[in-house]
N, C-alpha and C positions, 0 to 999 in steps of 0.2 A: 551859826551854820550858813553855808553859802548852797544856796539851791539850783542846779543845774539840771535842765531838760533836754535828754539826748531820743533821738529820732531811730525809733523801730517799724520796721514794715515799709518803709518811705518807698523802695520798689514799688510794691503793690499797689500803693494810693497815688501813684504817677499818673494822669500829668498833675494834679493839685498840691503835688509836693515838689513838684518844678518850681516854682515859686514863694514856696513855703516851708519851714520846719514844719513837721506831723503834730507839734503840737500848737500851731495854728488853725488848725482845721474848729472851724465853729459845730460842734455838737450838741443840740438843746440851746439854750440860749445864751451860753457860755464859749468861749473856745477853749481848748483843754490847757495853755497856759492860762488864763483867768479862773477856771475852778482850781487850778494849782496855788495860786497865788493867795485868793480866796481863804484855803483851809488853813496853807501855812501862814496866813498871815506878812508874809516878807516877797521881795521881787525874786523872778529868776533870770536865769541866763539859759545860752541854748548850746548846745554842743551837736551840731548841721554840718552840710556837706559848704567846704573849704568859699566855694562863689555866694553861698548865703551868708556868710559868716562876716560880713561885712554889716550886714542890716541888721543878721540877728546873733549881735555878739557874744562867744565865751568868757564867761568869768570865773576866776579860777582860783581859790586859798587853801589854806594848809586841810581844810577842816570841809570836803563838796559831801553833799548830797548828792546821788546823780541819780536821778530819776526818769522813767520810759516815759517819754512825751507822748507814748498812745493809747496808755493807761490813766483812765477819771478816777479819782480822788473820792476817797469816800472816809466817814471818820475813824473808823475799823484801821483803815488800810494807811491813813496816815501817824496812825498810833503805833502799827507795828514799824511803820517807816525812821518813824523819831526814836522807836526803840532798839536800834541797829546801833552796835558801836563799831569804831574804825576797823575797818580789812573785813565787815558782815555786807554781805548780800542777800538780797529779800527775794525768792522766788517765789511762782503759783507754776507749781510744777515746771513747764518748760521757759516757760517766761520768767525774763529777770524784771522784776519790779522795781529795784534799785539797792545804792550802794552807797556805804561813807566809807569814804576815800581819801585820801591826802592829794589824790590827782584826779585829773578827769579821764581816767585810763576805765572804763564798763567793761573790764576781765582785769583789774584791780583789786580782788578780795580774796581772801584766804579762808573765809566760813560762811558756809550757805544754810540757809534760814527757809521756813515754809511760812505761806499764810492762805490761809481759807476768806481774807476777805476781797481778793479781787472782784470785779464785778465787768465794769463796763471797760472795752478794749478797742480799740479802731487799727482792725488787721487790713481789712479788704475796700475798695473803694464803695462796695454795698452795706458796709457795716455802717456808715455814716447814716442813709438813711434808714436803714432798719433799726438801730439802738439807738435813733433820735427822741423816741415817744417814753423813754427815760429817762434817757438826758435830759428833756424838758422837766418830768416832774424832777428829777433832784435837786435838778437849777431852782426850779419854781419855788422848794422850800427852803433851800439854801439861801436865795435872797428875799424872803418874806418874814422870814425870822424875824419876828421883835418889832414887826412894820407894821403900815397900816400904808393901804389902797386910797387913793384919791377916790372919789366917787362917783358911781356909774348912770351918768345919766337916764332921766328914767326914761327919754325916747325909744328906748333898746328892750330889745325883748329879752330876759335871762334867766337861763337856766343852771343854777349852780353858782350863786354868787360869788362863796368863801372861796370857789375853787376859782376866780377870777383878780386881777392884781397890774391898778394903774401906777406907773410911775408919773412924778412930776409934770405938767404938762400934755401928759398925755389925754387923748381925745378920740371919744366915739359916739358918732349919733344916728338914731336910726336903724339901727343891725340887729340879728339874730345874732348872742353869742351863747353859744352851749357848751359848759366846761364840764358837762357830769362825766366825759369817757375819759377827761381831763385838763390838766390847767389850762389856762389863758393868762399872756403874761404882753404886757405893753410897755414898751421900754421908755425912757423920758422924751418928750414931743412925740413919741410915734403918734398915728391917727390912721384909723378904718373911719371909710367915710362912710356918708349912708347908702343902704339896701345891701353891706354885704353881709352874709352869713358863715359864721365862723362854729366849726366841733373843733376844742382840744381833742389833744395838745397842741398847744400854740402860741408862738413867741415872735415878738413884731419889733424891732431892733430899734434905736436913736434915732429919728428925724424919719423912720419910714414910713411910708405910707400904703395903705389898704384902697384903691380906688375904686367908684362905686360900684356896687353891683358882682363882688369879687364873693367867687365859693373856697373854703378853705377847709379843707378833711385834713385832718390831723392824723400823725405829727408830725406838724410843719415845721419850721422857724425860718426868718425871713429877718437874714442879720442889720446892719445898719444903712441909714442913707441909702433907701432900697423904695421901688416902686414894685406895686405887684396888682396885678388884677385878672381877670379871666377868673376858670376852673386851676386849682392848684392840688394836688393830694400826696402825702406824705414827701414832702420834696424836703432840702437843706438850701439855703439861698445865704454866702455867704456875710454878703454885703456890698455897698457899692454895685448893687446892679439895678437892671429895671426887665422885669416884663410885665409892662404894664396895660397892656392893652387884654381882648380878650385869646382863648385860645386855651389847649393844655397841658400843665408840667405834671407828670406823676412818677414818683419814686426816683426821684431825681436829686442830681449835687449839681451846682453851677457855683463858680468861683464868685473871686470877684471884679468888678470891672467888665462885665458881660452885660450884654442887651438881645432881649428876645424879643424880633418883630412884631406887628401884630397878626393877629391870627393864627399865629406859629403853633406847633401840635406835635406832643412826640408819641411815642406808642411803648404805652409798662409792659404789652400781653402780647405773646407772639401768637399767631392764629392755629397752632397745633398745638398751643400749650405746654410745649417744651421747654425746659431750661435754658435761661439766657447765657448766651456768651457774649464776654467784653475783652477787648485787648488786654492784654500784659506787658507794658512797655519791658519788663525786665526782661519777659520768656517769648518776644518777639512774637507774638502768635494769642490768638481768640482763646478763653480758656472758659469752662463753664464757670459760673456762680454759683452753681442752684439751686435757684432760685427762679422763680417764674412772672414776677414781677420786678423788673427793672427797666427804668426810663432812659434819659441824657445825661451823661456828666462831661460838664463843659470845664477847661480850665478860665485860667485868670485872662483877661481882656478877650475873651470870643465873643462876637456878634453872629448873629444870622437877622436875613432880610424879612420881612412880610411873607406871610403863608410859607412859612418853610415849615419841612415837615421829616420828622427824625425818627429811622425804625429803633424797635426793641432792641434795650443795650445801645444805644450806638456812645462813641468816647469822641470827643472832641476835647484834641491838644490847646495848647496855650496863645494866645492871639490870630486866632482864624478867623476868617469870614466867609459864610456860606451864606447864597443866595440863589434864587431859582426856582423850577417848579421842579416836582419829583421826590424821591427820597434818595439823598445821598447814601456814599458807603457808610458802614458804621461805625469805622476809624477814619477820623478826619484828622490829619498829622497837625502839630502846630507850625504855623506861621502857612497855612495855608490859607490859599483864595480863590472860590466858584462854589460850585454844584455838581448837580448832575452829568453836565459836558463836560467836567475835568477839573484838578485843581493844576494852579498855577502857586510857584512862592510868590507870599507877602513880604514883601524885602523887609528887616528890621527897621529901614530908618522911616518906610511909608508906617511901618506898626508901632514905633517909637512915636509919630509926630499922631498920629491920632489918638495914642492914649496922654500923651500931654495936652491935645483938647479935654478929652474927656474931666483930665482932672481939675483941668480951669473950669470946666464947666460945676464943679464941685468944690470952688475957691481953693485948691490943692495943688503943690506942685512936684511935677515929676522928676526927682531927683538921678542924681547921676549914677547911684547904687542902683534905683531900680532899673534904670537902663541898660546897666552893666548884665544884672540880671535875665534881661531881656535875651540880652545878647546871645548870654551864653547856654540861653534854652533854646537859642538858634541855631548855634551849632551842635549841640549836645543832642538835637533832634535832626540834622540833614539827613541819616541815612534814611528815615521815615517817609521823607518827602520825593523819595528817587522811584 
């Protein structure tokens, strides 16, 4: 069977799917093609909008699976999947969960099907951080099956061992970790250094780092090749980034290839307590969540400068840079540049040449797909910038 992951909701979770299939998005300590890949045991392919389809290619045989890349995998739910034969589609009421098919056509089938085990789904760009604190336990047991934890130095204060789990190389010394609200999960080389204090859920990616003195409220996850330190609380950090200095993220998504100054600060809690509202790239216009805790979500290559400071809800598109005193608006378009006195465009080839630093600075190189990419989130977003 050939497994193909087609993108639902991808409006909605704009700008992070400027960049990306929907089923890149890292949820828990997974991205949802790797708990995919995971269950079924075999690779997939992606069925994206035509300028990602370069990076992230379709593959296609007599015999697809096609499945909603916004939809987590669970063993219920892959059991009813592999029990579909050709021209059946799997719904959970209005959701298509997926299809075998002879093509990659998702209005391909001729007999629809129910199932009760859907569970976890990424509609809205807040689902990410709100159904992360499950995402984390499922991952957590998902990859501890049949394993054994390297061992937890005993400089560390612990609360809740069984529910905590080193991969290879990984390292902590000196720390409060308390996993009784939930897991703790350390991916191989990561390292919390010491004095910081960590409550699951919480997942700390490949080579990243915890630097000292770092508070961590759960459910966090803090994807790969990542620095992080300050106050954090229920944030998503996808990978490749750093805020690593002190300052704080709450209820927040930040891409990847983002850098958060130091002292930088956003605000979860509007001061009336009202419902947040966040842009909707698709419906051009602020739209409620509601929800009353919601932070920053940055796309892939944004920075902001030292003591920058970001109100309730605010969206930050895809390679911007803000700097200044004050609080900006709370749509900052992509490929912009300033503050409070205004933004200016960040021309693509100045935003082009700094993230090819970036990725030397990370022995990585910025290939010409992802440039291409760049590009055409540059035009695909000018009317934002007028």
């Amino acid at each position: 069977m050939n497994y193909i992951l087609f993108d639902d909701s991808r409006e909605n979770l704009l700008p992070l799917t400027f960049t990306r299939p929907v089923c890149e998005i890292r949820l828990g300590i997974l991205t949802i093609r790797e708990k995919w890949e995971k269950y079924l045991q075999a690779k997939t392919s992606t069925l994206t909008e035509d300028y990602l389809s370069k990076k992230f290619p379709l593959k296609e045989s007599k015999k697809n699976m096609i499945i909603n890349g916004s939809v987590c995998p669970n063993q219920k739910l892959v059991k009813d999947i592999l029990a579909l034969k050709q021209g059946e589609a799997l719904f959970s009421e209005e959701t298509l969960i997926a299809i075998n098919s002879s093509t990659s056509d998702t209005e391909n089938y001729n007999k629809r099907k129910e199932t009760n085990a859907f569970s976890l789904y990424i509609k809205n760009l807040w689902d990410i951080f709100q159904k992360n604190g499950k995402a984390i336990e499922d991952d957590f047991y998902l990859l501890t099956s049949g394993r054994k934890s390297q061992k937890i130095s005993k400089t560390n204060s612990v609360t809740n061992p069984k529910n905590i789990f080193l991969e290879k190389g990984a390292k902590v010394e000196c720390s409060i970790l308390n996993a009784s609200a939930g897991p703790i999960y350390l991916c191989k080389d990561a390292e919390i250094m010491e004095g910081c204090m960590v409550r699951g859920p919480f997942s700390l990616g490949e080579h990243s780092q915890l630097k000292m003195g770092a508070k961590i409220y759960g459910p966090t996850t803090v994807g790969p090749e990542s620095k992080v330190g300050g106050e954090v609380n229920n944030s998503v950090i996808f990978g490749y980034s750093n805020k690593a200095h002190d300052g704080f993220l709450g209820n927040s998504v930040i891409g990847q290839w983002c850098n958060i100054g130091a002292d930088s600060n956003n605000s979860n809690l509007k001061n009336n307590y009202m419902p947040v509202k966040l842009w909707n790239y698709f419906q051009e216009k602020f739209e409620s969540a509601g929800i009353t805790f919601c932070g920053l979500i940055m796309g892939d290559h944004s920075k902001c400068g030292i003591n920058t400071m970001f109100n309730t809800g605010t969206v930050v598109g895809v390679s911007a840079n803000i700097f200044g005193s004050g609080f900006p608006r709370n749509f900052i378009p992509d490929f912009s540049w300033g503050g409070v006195g205004g933004f200016s465009t960040y021309k693509p080839s100045d935003a082009i040449a700094t993230a090819q630093r970036v990725y030397e600075r990370r022995n990585k190189k910025l290939n010409d797909t992802e440039k291409e990419i760049l590009t055409k989130v540059f035009e695909m977003t000018d009317k934002f910038r007028r």
